[in-house]
N, C-alpha and C positions, 0 to 999 in steps of 0.2 A: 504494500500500500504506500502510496506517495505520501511524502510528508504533509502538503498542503489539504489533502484529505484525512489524515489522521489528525492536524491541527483543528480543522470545522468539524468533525466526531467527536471530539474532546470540548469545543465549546460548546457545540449543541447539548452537549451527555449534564456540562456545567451550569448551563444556564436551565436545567431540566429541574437539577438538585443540588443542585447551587455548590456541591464537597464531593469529591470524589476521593480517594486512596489511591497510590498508585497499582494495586494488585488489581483494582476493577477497572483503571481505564487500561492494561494492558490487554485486557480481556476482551475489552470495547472495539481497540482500533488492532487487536491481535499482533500485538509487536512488543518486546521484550521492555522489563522494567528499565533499562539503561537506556534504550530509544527514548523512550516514553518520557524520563530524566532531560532528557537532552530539550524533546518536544516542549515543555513547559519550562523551559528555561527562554526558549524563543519566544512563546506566549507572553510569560511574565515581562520580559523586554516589549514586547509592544501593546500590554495594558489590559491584557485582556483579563488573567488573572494572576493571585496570591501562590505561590508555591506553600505550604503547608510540613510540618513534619508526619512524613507518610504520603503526602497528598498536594491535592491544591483545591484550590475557594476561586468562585467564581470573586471578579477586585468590584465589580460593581452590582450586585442583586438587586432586587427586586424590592421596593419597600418590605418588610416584614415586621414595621413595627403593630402588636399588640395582638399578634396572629395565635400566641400562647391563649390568648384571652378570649380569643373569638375562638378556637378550639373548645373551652370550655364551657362556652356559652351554648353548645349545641349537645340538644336531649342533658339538658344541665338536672331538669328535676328529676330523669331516672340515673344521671351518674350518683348524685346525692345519695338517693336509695341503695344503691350500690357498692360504695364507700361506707357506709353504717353498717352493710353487714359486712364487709370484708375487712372491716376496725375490730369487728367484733371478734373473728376468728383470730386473731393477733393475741396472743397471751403475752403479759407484764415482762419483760427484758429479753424477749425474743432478737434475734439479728434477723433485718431484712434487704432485698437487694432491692427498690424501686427505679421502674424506666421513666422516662419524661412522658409519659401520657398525663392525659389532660386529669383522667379518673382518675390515676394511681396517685396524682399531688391532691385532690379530694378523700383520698383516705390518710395519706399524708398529715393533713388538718387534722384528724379525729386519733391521732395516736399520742397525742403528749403527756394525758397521763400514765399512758403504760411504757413511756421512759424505754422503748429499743433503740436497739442499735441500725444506723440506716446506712446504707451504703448507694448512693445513687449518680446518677450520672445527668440531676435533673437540676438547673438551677434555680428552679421556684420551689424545690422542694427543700434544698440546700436553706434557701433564705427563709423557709419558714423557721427555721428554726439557730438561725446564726446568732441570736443573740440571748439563747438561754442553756442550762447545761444540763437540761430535763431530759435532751432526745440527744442523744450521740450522734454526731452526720460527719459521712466520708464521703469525701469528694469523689471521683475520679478525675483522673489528669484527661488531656485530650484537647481534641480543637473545639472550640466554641461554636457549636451551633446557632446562627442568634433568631433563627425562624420557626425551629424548635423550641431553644434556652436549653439546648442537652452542650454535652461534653462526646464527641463523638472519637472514631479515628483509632488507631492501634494504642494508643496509648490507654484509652477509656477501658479498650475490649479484653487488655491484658490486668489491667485493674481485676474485674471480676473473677477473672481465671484463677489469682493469684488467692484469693480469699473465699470464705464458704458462707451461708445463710441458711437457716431456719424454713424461710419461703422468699421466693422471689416473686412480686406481684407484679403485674405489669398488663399491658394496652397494647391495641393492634388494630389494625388498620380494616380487618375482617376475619371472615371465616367460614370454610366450607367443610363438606364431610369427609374431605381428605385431610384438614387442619384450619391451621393459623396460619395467616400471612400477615404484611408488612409492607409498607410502601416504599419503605429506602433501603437499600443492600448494607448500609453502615450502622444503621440499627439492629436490624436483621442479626447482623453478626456481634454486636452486644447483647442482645438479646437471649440469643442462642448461650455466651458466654454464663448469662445470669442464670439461664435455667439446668445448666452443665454443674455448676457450682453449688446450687440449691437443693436441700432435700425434700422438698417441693415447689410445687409450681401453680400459683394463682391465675386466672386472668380474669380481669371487668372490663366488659364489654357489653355495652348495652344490645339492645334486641335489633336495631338499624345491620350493626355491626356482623348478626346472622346469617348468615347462606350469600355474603358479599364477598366475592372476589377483591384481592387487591394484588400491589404490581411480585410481591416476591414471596415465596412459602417462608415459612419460620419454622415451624415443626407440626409435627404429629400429634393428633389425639393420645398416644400414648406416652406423651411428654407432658399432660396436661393432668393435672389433681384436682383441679377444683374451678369451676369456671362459675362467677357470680355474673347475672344477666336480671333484665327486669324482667316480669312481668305481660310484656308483648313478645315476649318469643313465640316462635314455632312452637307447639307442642311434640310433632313428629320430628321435627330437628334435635328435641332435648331427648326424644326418647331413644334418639341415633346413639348420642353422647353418652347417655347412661348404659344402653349396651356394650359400647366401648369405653365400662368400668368407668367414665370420666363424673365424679361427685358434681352434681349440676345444683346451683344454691339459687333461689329466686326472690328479687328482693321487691 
């Protein structure tokens, strides 16, 4: 592949998802991580984007300011629901891994008296709690997502790896009867990290969020422990889940 074509592959791929890794755009424009090295060195020189450790950032995105917040503003009164009972399940000094979903920092709120331990890679979850010493929070390192507010990128995903949790809770993009997916491949693979390291596996996902396709798999129903949903699910979808042993909680 010509350079000038792997250059407009790699911006198009950037200005999709604004972060890429270099192990996913090798994959993109099919030419070796040291090309690929070279290729965003030309980029970065004429402006197009940030070179990254791992990676690179698109240099100009897209406003993203408050996009955290309009995340959470949608099916807000059954995340709510959702969050109360998955606060619930959380016993008093538990360690947890939480992702930057919108719901996971909604149960986030509802855990300060029971003083765990939080390991996340969420900067709204981080700041709930930065200025008290009721809730333990661990950062992960990584590159700043700021249209998310997560911590993404090798650095975040070896975070998780490195460390163990009680349960990992966490958000997704959808879900069908082969699994969980996920809209970004950089999540994805935090994600995966969180639930490898975890001796269980949470997820809250409202009922929207059911039998919806999204762009990449995550994992298997068989990776899954406990999946909290409202209320407007499918009933033949939950009774899929429960066949495949997966504890369905409805809040």
């Amino acid at each position: 592949m010509k350079a000038d074509v792997r250059h407009r592959q790699i911006e198009d791929h950037l200005r999709a998802f604004e972060f890429a890794s270099l192990e996913d755009l090798s994959e993109i424009v099919d030419a070796s991580i040291s090309t690929v090295r070279r290729d965003l060195m030309i980029l970065e020189e004429n402006g197009v984007l940030k070179r990254t450790h791992g990676g690179a950032r698109l240099s100009r995105p897209a406003s993203s300011e408050f996009e955290f917040e309009k995340r959470s503003k949608v099916e807000e009164s059954a995340k709510q629901d959702i969050a109360k009972v998955c606060a619930g399940i959380v016993r008093p000094g538990q360690s947890l891994f939480m992702d930057g979903g919108s719901t996971v920092c909604a149960v986030a709120k509802l855990l300060g008296e029971k003083e765990p331990s939080i390991v996340t890679n969420s900067l709204p979850i981080a700041n709930l709690y930065a200025s008290t010493s009721d809730v333990e929070i661990v950062l992960s390192g990584g590159v700043v997502y700021p249209k998310l507010q997560v911590m993404i990128g090798d650095i975040a995903r070896r975070s998780f790896e490195r460390l163990s949790a009680d349960y990992a809770i966490m958000g997704a993009g959808g879900a069908t009867e082969a699994g969980i997916m996920n809209s970004h491949t950089l999540m994805v693979e935090i994600q995966r990290a969180m639930i490898k390291s975890s001796r269980a596996t949470i997820f809250c996902l409202d009922a929207t969020k059911l039998g919806r396709n999204s762009f990449m798999p995550l994992c298997g129903w068989e990776e899954v422990d406990i999946l909290i949903t409202n209320r407007g699910a499918s009933p033949a979808f939950l009774a899929g889940l429960k066949e495949k042993k997966v504890e369905v909680v409805l809040a």
